[in-house]
FISENU-13522 format. One record per atom (N, C-alpha, C): atom name; x, y, z; residue number from 1. Coordinates in nm, 2 decimals. Layout:
BEGIN
<pt><name>CA</name><c1>X</c1><c2>Y</c2><c3>Z</c3><resi>NUM</resi></pt>
...
//
This chain:
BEGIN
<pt><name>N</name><c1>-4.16</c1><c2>2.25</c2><c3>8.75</c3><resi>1</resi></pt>
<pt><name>CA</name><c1>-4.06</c1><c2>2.30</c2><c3>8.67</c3><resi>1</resi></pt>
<pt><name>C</name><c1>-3.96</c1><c2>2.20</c2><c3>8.63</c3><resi>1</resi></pt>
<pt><name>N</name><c1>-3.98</c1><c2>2.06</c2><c3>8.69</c3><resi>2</resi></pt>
<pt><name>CA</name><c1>-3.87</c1><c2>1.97</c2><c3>8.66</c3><resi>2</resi></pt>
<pt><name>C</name><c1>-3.88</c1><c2>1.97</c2><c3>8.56</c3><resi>2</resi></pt>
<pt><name>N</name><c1>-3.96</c1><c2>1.91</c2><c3>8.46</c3><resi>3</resi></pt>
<pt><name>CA</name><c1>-4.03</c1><c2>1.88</c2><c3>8.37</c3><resi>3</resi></pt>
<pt><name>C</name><c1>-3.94</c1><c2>1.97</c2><c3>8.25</c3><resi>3</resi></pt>
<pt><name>N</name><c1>-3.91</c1><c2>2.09</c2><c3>8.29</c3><resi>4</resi></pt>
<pt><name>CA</name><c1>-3.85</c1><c2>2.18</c2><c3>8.21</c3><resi>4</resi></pt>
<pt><name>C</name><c1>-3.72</c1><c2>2.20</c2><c3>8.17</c3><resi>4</resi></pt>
<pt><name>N</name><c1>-3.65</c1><c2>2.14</c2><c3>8.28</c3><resi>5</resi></pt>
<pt><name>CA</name><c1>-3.49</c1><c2>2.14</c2><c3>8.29</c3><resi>5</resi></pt>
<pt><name>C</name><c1>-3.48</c1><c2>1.95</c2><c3>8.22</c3><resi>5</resi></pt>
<pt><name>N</name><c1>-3.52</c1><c2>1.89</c2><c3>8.22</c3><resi>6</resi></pt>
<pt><name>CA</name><c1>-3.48</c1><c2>1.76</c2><c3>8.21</c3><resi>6</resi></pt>
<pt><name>C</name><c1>-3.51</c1><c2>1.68</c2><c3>8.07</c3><resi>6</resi></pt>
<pt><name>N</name><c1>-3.50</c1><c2>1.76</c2><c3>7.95</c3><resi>7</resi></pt>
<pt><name>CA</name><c1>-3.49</c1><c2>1.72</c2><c3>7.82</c3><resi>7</resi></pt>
<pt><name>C</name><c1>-3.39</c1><c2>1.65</c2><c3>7.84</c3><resi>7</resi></pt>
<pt><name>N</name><c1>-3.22</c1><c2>1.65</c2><c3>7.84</c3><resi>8</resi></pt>
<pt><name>CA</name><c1>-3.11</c1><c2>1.60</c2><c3>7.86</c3><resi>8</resi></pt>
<pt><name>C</name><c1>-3.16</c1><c2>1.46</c2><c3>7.88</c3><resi>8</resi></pt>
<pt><name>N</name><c1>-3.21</c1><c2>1.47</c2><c3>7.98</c3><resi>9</resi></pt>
<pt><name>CA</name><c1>-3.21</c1><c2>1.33</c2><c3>8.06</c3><resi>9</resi></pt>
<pt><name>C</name><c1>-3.34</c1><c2>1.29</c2><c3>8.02</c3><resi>9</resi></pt>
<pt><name>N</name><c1>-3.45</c1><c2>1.28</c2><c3>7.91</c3><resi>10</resi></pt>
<pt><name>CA</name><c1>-3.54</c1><c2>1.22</c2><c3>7.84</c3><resi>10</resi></pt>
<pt><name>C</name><c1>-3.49</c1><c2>1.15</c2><c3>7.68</c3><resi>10</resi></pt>
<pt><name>N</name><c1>-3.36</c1><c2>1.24</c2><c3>7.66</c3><resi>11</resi></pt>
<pt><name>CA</name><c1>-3.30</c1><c2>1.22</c2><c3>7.56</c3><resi>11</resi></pt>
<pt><name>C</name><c1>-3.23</c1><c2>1.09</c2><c3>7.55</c3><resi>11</resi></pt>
<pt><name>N</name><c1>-3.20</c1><c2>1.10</c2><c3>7.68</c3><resi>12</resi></pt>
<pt><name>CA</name><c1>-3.11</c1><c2>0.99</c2><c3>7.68</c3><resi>12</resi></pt>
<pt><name>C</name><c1>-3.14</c1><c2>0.84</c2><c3>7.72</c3><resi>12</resi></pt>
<pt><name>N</name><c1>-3.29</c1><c2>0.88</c2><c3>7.78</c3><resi>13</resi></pt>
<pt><name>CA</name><c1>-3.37</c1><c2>0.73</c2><c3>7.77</c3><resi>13</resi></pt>
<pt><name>C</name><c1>-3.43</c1><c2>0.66</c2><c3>7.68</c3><resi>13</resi></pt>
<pt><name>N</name><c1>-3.46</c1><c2>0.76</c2><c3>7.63</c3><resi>14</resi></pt>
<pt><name>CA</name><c1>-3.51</c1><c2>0.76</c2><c3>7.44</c3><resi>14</resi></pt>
<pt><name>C</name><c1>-3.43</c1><c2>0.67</c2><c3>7.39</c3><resi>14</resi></pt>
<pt><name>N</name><c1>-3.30</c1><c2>0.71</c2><c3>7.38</c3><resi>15</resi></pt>
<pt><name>CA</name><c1>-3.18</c1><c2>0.59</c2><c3>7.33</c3><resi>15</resi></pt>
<pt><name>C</name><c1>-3.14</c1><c2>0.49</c2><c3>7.40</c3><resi>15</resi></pt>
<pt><name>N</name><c1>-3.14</c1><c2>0.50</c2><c3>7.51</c3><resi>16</resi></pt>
<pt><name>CA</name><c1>-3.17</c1><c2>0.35</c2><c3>7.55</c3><resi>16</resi></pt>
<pt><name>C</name><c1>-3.26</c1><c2>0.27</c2><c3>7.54</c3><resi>16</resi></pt>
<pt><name>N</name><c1>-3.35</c1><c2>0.30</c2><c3>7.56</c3><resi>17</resi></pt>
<pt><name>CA</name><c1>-3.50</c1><c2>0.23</c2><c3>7.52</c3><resi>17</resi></pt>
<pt><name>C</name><c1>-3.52</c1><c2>0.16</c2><c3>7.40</c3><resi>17</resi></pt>
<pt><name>N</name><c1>-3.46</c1><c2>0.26</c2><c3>7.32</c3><resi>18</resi></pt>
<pt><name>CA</name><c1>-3.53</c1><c2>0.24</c2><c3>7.14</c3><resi>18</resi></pt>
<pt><name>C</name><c1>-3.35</c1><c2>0.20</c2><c3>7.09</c3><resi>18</resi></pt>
<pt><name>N</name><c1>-3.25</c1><c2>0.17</c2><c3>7.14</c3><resi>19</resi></pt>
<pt><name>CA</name><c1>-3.16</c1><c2>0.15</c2><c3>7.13</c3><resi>19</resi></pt>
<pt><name>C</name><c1>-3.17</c1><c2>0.03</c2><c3>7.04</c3><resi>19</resi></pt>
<pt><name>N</name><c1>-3.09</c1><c2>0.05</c2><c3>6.92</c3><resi>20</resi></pt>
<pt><name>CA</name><c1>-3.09</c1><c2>-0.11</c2><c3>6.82</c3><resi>20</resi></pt>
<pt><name>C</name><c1>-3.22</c1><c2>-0.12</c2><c3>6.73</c3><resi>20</resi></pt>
<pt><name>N</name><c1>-3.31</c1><c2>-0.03</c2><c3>6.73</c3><resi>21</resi></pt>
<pt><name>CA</name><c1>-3.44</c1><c2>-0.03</c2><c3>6.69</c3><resi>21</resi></pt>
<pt><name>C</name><c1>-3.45</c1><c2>0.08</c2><c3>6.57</c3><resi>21</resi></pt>
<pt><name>N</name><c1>-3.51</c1><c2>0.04</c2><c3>6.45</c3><resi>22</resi></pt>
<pt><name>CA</name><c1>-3.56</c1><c2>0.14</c2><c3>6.33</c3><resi>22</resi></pt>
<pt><name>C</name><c1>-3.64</c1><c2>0.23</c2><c3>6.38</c3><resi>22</resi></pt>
<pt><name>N</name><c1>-3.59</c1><c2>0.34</c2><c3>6.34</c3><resi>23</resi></pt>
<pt><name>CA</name><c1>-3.66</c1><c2>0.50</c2><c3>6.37</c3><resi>23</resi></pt>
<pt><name>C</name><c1>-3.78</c1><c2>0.47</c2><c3>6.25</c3><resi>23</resi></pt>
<pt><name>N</name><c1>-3.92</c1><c2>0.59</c2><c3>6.23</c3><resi>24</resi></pt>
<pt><name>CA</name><c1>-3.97</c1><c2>0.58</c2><c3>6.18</c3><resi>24</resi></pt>
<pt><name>C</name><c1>-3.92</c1><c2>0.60</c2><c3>6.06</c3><resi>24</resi></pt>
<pt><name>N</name><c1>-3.87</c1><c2>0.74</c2><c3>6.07</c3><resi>25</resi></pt>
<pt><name>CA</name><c1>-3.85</c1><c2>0.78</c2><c3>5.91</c3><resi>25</resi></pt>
<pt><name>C</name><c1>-3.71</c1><c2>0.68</c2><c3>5.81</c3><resi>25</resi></pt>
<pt><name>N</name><c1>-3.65</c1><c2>0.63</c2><c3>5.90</c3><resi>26</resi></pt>
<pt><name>CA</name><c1>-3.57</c1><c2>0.50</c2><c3>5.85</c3><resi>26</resi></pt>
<pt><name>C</name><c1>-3.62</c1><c2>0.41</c2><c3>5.78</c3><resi>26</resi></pt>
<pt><name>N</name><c1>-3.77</c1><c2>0.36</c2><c3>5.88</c3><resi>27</resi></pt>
<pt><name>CA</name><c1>-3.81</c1><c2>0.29</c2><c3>5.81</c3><resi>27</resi></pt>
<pt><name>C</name><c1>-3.92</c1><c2>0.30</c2><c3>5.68</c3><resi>27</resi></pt>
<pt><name>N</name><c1>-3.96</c1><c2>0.44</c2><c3>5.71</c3><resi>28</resi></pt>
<pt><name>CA</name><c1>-4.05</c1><c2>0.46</c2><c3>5.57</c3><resi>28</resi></pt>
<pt><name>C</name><c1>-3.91</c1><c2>0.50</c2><c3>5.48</c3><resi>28</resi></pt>
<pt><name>N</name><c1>-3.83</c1><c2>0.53</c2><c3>5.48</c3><resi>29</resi></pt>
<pt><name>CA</name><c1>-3.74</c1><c2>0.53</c2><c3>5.34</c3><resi>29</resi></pt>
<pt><name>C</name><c1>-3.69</c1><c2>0.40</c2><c3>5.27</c3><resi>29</resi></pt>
<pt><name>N</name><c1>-3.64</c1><c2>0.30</c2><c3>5.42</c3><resi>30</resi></pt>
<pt><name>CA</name><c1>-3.67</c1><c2>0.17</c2><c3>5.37</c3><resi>30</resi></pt>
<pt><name>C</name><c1>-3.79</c1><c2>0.10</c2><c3>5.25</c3><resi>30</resi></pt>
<pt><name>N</name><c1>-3.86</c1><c2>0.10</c2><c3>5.30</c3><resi>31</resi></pt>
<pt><name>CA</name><c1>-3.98</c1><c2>0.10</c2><c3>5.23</c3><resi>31</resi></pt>
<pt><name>C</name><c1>-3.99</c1><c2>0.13</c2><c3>5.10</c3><resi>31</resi></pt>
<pt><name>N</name><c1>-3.99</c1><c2>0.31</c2><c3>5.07</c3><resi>32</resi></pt>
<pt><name>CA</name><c1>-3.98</c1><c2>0.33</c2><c3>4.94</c3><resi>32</resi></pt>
<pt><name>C</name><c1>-3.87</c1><c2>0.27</c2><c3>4.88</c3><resi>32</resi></pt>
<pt><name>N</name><c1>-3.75</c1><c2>0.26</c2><c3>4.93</c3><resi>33</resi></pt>
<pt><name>CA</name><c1>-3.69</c1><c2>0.18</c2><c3>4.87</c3><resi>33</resi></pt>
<pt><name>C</name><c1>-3.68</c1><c2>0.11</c2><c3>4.80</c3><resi>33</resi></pt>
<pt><name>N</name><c1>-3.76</c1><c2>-0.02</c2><c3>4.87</c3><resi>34</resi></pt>
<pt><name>CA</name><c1>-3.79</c1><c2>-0.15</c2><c3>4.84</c3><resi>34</resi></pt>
<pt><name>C</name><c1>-3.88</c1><c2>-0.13</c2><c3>4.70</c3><resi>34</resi></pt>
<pt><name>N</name><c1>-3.97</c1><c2>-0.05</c2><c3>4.72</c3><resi>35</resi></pt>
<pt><name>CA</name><c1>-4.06</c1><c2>-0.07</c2><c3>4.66</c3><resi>35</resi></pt>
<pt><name>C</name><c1>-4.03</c1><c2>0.02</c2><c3>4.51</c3><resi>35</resi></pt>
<pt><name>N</name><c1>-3.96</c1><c2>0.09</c2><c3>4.51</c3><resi>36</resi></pt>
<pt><name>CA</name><c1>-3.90</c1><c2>0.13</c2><c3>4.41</c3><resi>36</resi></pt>
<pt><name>C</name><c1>-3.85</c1><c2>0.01</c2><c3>4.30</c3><resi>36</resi></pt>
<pt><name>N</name><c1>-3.71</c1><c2>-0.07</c2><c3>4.42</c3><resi>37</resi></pt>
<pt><name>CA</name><c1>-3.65</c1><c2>-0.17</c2><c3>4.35</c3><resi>37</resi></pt>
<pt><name>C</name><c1>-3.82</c1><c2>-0.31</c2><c3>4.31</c3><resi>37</resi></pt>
<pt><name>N</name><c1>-3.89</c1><c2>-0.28</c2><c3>4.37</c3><resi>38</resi></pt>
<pt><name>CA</name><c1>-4.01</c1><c2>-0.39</c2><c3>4.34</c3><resi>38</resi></pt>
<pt><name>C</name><c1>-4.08</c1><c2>-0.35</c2><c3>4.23</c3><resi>38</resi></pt>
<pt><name>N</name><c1>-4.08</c1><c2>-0.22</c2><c3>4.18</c3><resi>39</resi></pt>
<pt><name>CA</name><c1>-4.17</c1><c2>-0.19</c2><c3>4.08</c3><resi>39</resi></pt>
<pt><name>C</name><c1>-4.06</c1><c2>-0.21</c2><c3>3.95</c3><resi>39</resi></pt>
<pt><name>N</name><c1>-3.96</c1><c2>-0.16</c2><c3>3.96</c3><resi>40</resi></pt>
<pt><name>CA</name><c1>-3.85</c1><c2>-0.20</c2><c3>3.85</c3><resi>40</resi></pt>
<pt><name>C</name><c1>-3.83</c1><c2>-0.34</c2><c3>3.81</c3><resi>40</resi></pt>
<pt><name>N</name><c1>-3.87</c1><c2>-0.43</c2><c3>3.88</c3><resi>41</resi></pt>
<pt><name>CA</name><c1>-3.80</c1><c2>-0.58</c2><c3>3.88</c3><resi>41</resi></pt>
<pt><name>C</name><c1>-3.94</c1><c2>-0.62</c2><c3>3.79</c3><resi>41</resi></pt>
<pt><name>N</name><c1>-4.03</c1><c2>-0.52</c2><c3>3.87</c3><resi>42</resi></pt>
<pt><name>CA</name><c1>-4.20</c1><c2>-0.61</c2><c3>3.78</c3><resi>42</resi></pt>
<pt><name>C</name><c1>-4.21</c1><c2>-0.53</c2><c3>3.61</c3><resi>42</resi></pt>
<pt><name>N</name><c1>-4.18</c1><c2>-0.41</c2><c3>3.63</c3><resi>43</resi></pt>
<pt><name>CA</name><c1>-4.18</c1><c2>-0.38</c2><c3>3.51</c3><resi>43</resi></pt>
<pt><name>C</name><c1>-4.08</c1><c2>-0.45</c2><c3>3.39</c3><resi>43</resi></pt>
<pt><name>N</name><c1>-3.94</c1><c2>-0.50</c2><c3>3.44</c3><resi>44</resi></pt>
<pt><name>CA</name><c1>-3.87</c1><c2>-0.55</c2><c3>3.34</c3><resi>44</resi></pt>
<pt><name>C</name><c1>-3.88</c1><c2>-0.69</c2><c3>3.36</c3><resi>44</resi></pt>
<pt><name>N</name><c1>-4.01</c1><c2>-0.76</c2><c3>3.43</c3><resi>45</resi></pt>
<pt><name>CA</name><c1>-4.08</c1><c2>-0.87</c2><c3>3.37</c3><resi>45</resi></pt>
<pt><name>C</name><c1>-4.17</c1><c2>-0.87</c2><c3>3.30</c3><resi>45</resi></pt>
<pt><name>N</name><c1>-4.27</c1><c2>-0.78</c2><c3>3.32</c3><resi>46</resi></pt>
<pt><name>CA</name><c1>-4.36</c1><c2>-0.75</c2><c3>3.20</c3><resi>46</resi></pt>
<pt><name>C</name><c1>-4.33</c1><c2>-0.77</c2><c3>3.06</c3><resi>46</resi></pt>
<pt><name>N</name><c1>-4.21</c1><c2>-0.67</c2><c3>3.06</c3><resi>47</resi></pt>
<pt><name>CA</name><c1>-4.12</c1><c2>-0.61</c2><c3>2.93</c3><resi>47</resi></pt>
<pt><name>C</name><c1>-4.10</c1><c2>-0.77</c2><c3>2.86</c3><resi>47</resi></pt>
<pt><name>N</name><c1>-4.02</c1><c2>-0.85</c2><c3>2.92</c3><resi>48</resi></pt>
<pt><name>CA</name><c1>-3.96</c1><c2>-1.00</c2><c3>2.90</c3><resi>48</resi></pt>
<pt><name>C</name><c1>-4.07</c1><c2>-1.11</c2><c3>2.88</c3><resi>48</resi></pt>
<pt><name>N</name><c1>-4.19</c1><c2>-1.02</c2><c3>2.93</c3><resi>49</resi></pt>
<pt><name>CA</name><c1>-4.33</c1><c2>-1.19</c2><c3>2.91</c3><resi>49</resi></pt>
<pt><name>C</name><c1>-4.35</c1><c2>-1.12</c2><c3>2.76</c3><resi>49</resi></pt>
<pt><name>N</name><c1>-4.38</c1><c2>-0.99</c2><c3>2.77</c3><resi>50</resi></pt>
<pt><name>CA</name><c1>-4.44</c1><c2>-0.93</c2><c3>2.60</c3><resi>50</resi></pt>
<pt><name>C</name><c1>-4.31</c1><c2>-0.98</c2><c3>2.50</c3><resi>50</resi></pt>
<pt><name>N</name><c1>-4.21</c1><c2>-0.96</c2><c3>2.52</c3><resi>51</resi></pt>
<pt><name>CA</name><c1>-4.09</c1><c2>-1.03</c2><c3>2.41</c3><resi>51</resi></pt>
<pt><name>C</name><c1>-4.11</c1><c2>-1.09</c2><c3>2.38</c3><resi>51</resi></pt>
<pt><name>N</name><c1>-4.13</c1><c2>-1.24</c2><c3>2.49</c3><resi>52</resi></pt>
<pt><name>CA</name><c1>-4.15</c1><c2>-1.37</c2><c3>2.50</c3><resi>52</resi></pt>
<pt><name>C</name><c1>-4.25</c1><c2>-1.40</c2><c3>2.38</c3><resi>52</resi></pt>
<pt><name>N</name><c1>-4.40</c1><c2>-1.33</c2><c3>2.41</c3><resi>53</resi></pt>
<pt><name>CA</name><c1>-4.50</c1><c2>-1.37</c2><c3>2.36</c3><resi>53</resi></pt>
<pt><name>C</name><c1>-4.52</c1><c2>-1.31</c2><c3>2.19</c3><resi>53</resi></pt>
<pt><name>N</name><c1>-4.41</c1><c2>-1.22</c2><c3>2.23</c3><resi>54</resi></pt>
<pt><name>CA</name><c1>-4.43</c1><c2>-1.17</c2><c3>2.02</c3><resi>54</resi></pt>
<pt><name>C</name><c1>-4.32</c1><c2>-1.26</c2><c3>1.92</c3><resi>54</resi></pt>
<pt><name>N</name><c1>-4.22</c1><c2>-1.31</c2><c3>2.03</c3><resi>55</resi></pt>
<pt><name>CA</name><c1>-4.12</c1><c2>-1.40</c2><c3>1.96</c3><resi>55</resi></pt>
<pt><name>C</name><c1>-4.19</c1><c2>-1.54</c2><c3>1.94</c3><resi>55</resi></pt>
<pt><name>N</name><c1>-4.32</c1><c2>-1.54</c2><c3>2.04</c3><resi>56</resi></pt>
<pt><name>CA</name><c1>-4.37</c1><c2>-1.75</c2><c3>1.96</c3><resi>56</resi></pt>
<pt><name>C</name><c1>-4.42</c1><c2>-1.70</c2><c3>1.91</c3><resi>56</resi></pt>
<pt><name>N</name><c1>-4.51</c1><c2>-1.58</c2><c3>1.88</c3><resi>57</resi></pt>
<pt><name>CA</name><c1>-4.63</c1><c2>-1.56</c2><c3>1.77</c3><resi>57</resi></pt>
<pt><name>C</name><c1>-4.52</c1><c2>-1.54</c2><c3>1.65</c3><resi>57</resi></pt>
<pt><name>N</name><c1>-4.44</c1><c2>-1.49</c2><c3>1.61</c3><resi>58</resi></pt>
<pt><name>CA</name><c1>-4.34</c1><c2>-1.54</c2><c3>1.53</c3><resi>58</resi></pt>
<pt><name>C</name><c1>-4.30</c1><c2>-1.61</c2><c3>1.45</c3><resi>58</resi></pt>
<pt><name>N</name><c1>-4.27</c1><c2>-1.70</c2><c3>1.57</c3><resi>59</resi></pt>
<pt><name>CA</name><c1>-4.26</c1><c2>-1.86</c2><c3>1.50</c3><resi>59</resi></pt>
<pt><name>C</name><c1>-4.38</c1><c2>-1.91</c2><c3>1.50</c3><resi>59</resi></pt>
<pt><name>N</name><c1>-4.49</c1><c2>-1.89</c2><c3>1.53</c3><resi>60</resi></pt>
<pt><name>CA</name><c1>-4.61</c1><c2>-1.96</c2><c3>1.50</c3><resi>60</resi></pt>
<pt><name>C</name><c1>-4.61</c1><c2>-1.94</c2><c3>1.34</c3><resi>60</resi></pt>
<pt><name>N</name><c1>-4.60</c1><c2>-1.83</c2><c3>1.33</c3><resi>61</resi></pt>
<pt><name>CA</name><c1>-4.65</c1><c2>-1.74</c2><c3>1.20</c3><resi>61</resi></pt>
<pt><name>C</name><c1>-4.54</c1><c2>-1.82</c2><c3>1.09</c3><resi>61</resi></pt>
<pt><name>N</name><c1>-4.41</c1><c2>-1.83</c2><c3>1.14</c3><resi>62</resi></pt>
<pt><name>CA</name><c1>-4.30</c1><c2>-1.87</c2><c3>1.03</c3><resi>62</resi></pt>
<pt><name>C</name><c1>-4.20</c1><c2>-1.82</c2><c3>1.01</c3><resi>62</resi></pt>
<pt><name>N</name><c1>-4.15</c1><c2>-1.74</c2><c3>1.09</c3><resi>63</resi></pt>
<pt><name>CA</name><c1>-4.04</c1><c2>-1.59</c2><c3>1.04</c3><resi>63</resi></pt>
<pt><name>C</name><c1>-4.10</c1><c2>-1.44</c2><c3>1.10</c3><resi>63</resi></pt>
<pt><name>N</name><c1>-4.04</c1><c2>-1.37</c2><c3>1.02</c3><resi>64</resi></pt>
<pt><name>CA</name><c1>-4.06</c1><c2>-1.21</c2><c3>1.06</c3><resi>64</resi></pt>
<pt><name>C</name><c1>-4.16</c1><c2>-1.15</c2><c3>0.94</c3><resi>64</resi></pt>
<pt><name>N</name><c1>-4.19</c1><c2>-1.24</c2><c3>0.83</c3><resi>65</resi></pt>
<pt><name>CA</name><c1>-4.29</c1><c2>-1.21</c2><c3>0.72</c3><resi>65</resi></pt>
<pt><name>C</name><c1>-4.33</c1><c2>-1.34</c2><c3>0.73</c3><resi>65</resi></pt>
<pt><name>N</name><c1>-4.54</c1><c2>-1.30</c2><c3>0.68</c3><resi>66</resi></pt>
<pt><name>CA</name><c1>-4.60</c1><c2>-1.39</c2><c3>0.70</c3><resi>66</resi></pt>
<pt><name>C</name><c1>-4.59</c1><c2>-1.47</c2><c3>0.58</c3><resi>66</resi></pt>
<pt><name>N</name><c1>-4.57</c1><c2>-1.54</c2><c3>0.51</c3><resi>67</resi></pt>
<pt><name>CA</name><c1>-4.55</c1><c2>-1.59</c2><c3>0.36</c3><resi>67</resi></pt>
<pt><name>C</name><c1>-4.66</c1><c2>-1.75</c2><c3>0.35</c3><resi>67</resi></pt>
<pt><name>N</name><c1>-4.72</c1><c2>-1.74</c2><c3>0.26</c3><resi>68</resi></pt>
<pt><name>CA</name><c1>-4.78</c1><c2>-1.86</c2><c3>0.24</c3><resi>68</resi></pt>
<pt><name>C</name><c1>-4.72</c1><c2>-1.97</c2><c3>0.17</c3><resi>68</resi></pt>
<pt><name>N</name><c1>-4.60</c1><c2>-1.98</c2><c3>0.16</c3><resi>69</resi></pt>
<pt><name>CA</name><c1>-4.54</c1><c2>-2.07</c2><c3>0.08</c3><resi>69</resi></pt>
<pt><name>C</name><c1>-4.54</c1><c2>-2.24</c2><c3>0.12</c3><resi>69</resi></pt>
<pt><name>N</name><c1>-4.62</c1><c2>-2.26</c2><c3>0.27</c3><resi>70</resi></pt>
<pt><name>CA</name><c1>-4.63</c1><c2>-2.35</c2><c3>0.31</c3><resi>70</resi></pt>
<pt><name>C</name><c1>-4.77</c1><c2>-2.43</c2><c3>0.24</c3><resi>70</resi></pt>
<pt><name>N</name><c1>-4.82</c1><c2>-2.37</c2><c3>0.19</c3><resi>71</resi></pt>
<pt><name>CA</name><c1>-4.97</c1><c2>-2.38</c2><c3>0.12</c3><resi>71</resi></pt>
<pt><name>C</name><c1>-4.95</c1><c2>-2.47</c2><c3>0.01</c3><resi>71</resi></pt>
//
């Protein structure tokens, strides 16, 4: 029956023990976190390479209309 009365005193080892240390669910929210801020950072690189790449085709081309007047 010790076993029964002595939550108190399991509790309190627990915190010493694991004292200074990430609980789980701390650290899986960390996580989404991150990974939240990691998918935003990739998506508004994507966005910036496609800009990138429709602004030289652009100037490849000559302007914002294609005009043959170089001919």
């Amino acid at each position: 029956m010790g076993w029964l009365f002595n939550r108190g005193g399991d509790r309190q080892l627990a915190e010493t023990k694991y004292a200074g240390r990430e609980s789980a669910s701390e650290s899986a929210s960390r996580q989404r976190r991150q990974n939240h801020r990691r998918s935003g950072a990739q998506q508004a690189a994507q966005q910036g390479q496609a800009w990138e790449d429709r602004d030289r085709a652009r100037d490849r081309r000559g302007g914002w209309r294609l005009t043959n007047w170089s001919d």
